[in-house]
LOZA-251884 format. One line per 10 residues: for each residue x, y, z of C-alpha. Coordinates in Angstrom, 1 decimal. Each point is the difference from the previous one (the first is absolute). Example, Ala and Ser with C-alpha at 12.3 -4.5 7.8 and 13.67 -1.06 7.14 Angstrom:
BEGIN
12.3:-4.5:7.8  1.4:3.4:-0.7
This chain:
BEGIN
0.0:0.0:0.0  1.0:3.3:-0.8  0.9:2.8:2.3  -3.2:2.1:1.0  -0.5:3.2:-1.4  -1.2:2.9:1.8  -3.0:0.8:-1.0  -2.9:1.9:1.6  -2.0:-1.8:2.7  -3.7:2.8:-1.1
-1.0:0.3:-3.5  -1.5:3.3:-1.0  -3.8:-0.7:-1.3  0.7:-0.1:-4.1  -2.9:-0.9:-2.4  1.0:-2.1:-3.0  -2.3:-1.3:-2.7  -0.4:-1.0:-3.7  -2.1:-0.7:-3.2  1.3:-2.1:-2.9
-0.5:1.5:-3.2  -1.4:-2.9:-1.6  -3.1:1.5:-1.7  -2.7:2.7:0.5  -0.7:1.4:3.4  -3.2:-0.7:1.1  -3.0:1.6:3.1  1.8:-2.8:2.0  3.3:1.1:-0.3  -1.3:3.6:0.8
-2.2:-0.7:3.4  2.2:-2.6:0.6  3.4:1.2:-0.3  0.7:3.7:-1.5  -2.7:1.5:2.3  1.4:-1.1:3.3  3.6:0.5:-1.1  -1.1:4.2:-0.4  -1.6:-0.7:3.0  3.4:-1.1:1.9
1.9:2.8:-1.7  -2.4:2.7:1.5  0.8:-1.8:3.3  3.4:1.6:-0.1  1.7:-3.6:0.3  3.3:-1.0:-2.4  -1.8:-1.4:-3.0  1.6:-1.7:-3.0  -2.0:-1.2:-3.1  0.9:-2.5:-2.5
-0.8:-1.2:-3.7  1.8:-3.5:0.3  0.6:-0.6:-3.3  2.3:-3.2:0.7  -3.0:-1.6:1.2  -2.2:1.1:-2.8  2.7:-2.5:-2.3  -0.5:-3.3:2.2  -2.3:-0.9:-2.9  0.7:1.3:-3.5
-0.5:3.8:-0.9  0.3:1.8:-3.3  2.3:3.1:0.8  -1.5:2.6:-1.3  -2.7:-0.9:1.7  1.6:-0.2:2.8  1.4:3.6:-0.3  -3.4:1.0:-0.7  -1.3:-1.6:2.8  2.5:1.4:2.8
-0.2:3.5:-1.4  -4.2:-0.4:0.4  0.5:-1.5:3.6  2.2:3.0:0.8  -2.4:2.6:-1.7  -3.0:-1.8:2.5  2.4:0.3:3.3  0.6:3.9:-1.0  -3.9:0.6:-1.2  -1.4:-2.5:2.8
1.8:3.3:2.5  3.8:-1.7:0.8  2.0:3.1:0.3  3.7:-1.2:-1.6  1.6:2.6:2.2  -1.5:-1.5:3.1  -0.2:-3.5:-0.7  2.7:-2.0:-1.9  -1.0:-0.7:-3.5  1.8:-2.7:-2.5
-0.4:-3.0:-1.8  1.8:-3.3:1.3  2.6:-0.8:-2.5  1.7:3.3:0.8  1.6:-0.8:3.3  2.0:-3.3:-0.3  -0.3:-0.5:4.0  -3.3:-1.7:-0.2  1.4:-2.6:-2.4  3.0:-0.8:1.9
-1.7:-0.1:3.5  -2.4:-2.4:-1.5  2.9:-2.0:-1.1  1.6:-0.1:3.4  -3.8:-0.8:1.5  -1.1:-3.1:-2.6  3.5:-1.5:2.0  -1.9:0.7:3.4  -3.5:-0.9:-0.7  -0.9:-3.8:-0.3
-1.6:-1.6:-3.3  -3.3:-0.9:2.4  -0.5:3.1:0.8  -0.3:1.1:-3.4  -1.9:-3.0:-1.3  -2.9:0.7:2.5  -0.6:3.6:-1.3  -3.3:-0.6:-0.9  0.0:2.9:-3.4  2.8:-2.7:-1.1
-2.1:-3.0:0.0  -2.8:2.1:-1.8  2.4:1.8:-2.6  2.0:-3.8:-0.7  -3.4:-1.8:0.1  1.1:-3.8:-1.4  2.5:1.6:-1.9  2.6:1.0:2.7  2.7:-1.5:-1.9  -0.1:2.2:-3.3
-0.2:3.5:2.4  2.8:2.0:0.2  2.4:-0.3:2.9  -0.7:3.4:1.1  -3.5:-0.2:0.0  0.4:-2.5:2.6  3.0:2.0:2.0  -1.3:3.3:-0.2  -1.6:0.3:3.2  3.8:0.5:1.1
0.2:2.6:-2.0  -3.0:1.4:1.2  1.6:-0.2:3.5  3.1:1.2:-1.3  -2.1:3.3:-1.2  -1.0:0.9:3.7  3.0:-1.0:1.7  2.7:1.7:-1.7  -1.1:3.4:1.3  -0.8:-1.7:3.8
-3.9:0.7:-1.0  -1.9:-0.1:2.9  -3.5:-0.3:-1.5  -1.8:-0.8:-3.2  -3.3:0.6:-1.3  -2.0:-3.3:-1.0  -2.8:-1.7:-1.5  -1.2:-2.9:1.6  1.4:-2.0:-2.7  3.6:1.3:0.7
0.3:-1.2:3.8  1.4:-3.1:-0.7  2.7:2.1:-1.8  0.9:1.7:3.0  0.1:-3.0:2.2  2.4:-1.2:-2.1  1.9:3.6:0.3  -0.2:-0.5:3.8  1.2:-3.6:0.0  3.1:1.0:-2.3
0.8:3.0:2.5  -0.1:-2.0:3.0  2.2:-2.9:-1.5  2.9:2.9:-1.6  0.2:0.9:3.6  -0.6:-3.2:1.2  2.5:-1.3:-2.1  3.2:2.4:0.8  -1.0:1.4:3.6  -1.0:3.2:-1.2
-3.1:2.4:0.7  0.6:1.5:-4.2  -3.6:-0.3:-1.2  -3.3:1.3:1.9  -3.0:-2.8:-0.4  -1.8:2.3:-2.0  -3.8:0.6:0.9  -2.8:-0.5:-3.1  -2.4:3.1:0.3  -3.6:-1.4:-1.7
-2.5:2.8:0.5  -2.7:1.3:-1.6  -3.9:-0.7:-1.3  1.4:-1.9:-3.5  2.8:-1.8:1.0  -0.2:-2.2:-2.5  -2.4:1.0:-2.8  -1.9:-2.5:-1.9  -1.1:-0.4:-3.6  -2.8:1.4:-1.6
-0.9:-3.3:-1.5  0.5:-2.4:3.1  -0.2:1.5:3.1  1.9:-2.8:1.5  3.2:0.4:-2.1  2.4:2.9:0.3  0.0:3.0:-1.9  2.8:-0.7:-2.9  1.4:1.5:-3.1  1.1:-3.2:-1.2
-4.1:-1.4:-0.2  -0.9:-0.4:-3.7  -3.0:2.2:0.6  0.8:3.4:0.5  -3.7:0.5:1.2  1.3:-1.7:3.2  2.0:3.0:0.8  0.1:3.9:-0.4  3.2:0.9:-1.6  1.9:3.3:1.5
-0.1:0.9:-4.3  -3.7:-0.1:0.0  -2.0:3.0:-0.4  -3.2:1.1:1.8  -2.4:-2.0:-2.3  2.0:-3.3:-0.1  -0.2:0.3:3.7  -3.6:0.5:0.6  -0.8:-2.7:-2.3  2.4:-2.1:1.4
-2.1:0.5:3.4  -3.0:-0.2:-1.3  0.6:-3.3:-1.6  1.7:-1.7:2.9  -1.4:-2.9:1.2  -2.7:0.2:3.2  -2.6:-1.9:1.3  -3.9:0.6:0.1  -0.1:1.0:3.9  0.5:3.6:1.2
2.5:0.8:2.3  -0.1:-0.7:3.4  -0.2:1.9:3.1  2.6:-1.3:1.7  4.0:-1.0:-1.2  -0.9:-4.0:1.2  -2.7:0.5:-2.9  2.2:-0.1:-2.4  2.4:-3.2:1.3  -1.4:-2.8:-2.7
-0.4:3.0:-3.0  3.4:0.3:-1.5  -0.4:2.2:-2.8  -2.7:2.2:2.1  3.8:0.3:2.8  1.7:0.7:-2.9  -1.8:3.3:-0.8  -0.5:1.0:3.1  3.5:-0.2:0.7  1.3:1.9:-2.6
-3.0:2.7:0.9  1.4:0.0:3.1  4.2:0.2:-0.9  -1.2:2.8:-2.5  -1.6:2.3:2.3  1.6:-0.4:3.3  -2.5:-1.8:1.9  -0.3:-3.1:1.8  -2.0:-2.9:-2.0  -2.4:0.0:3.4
-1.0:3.9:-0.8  -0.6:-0.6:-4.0  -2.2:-2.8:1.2  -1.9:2.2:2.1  -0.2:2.8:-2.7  -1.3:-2.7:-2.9  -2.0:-2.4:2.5  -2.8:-1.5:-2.5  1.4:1.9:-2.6  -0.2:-2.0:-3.2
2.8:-0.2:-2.7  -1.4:2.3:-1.9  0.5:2.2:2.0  3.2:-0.7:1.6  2.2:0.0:-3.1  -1.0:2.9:-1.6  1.0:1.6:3.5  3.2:-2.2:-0.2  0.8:0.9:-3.7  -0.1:3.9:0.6
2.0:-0.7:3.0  2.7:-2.0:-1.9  -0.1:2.3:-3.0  0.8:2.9:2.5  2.9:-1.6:1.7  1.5:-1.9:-3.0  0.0:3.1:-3.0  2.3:2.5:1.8  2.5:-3.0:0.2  -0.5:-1.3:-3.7
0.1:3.4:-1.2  3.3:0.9:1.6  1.4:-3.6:-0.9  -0.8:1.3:-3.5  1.6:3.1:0.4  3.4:-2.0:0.9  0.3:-2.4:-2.3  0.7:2.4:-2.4  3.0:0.5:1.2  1.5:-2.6:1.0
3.6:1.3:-0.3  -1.2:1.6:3.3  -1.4:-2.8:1.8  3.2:-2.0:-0.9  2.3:2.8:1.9  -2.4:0.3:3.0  0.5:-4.2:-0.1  3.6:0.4:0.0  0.2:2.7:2.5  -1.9:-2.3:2.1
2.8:-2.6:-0.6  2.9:1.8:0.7  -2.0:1.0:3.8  -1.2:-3.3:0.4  3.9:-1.7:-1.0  1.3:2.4:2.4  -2.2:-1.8:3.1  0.6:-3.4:-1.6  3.4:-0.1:-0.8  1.4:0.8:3.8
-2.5:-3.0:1.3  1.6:-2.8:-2.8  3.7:0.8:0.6  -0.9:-0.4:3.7  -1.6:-3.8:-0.9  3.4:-0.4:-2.1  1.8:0.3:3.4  -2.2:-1.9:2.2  0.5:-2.8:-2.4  3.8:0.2:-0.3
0.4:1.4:-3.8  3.0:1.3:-0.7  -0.7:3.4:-2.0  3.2:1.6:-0.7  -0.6:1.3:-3.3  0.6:3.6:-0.8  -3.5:1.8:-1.1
């Protein structure tokens, strides 16, 4: 074992997260993800945003594409209210810490732990063997992501927890592993009304832009009429809707709405209940489509606006790099040590 490094025994609270730029951002990726991470910014807490590109390319991507794509998430992080100046802004691929940590952390965690991640058995399905070996490692990259800037916290769906489990496990074996207190156990943060948003089409599958159907989702790219007829085709049942938030328990698609009602206008689902009690659909989603249209145009609009520049989003990307490189870069030489590399190489 290696000799100890000195490291801090309190981490300062830092909030990392990240969306792969592997097609269209969707409602879900808004409630779920951008609006909370504006929300954490305003809090005044460190706050460092991601496009992670290198996970985007666990399963084939056309590059241009790909460009496209990253530039588009970037434009929805700046549009959706992330400040660049007071959050850090880049895409992945930028900062080669993440890779090289995630190297050094497939060698701590165990092939178990990764074969039990549960979005692994449903991307593999019976075909494990013809999926990319990344696609099956990445959730060390992933952990890699958070803890080469000691994050401290990371927003969630309910679908990432298992990520972060692993995250945890990873941290506590590192330190484990060479008698050192280097990484925090970071802390998932899952708030909110539409934690995980569901489709349009099936109330009881989530929200995706990879569904065939893109009448399951509302697109950050739509405009104000695809949105309200996107609502006002989504799929319901015949009952109105209840009085009370137990009401709606067995009535998936009926939660679904609600939900998103309720992560769109700041309320708790209990208090849009109350509002719409015996309300039927048809008058709910009219009242849900002016509310989406409302909260969702500013944001397309501005993403518009953007994109026609992109020579502007890519510097604000690479800005974002060279601050974010500049917190990573410290924290990996520091591993190097801890795990007796010899790095005498003039830079």
């Amino acid at each position: 074992m290696s000799e100890p490094v000195q490291t801090p025994q309190t981490f300062p609270t830092r909030i990392f997260s990240g969306i792969q730029p592997s097609g269209g951002l969707t409602l879900g990726n808004y409630l779920g993800a951008l609006k909370r991470f504006v929300e954490k910014q305003d809090e005044g807490i460190e706050t460092i945003y991601c496009l992670v590109d290198m996970h985007a390319i666990t399963v084939w991507q056309e590059p241009e594409k790909l460009r496209q794509q990253t530039r588009e998430g970037a434009a929805a992080f700046i549009a959706a209210g992330i400040d660049p100046k007071r959050s850090i802004l880049f895409n992945q691929s930028q900062v080669s810490a993440h890779v090289e940590l995630g190297w050094i952390f497939n060698c701590v965690a165990r092939m178990g732990w990764m074969s039990r991640m549960t979005q692994w058995k449903d991307k593999a399905g019976k075909n494990a063997e013809a999926q990319s070996l990344g696609l099956f490692a990445y959730p060390s990259l992933m952990a890699a992501d958070i803890l080469v800037y000691k994050a401290t916290h990371v927003p969630v769906g309910e679908d990432q927890k298992q990520h972060l489990e692993l995250c945890r496990d990873i941290a506590i074996k590192f330190n484990n592993d060479y008698g050192v207190n280097f990484f925090p156990v970071v802390e998932p943060v899952i708030e909110g009304a539409a934690t995980r948003v569901m489709s349009l089409r099936d109330g009881t599958r989530k929200m995706s832009k990879s569904d065939p159907s893109d009448q399951s989702r509302i697109n950050l790219t739509d405009n104000a009429d695809m949105i309200a007829a996107k609502i006002r085709k989504a799929k319901t049942d015949p009952l109105p809707l209840p009085d009370s938030v137990e009401g709606l328990k067995d009535r998936p698609e009926a939660r679904n709405l609600v939900s998103i009602y309720a992560a769109l206008s700041g309320h708790s689902v209990a208090k849009v209940v109350h509002d719409f009690a015996g309300a039927q659909f048809g008058t709910f989603k009219p009242a849900l489509a002016d509310l989406a249209v409302a909260t969702l145009t500013p944001i397309t609009t501005e993403m518009n606006r953007l994109m026609q520049d992109p020579a502007e989003i890519d510097r604000i990307l690479g800005e974002g790099a060279e601050r974010a490189d500049a917190l990573a870069r410290p924290n990996l030489e520091q591993v190097y040590d801890i795990l007796g590399m010899i790095r005498s190489r003039r830079r």
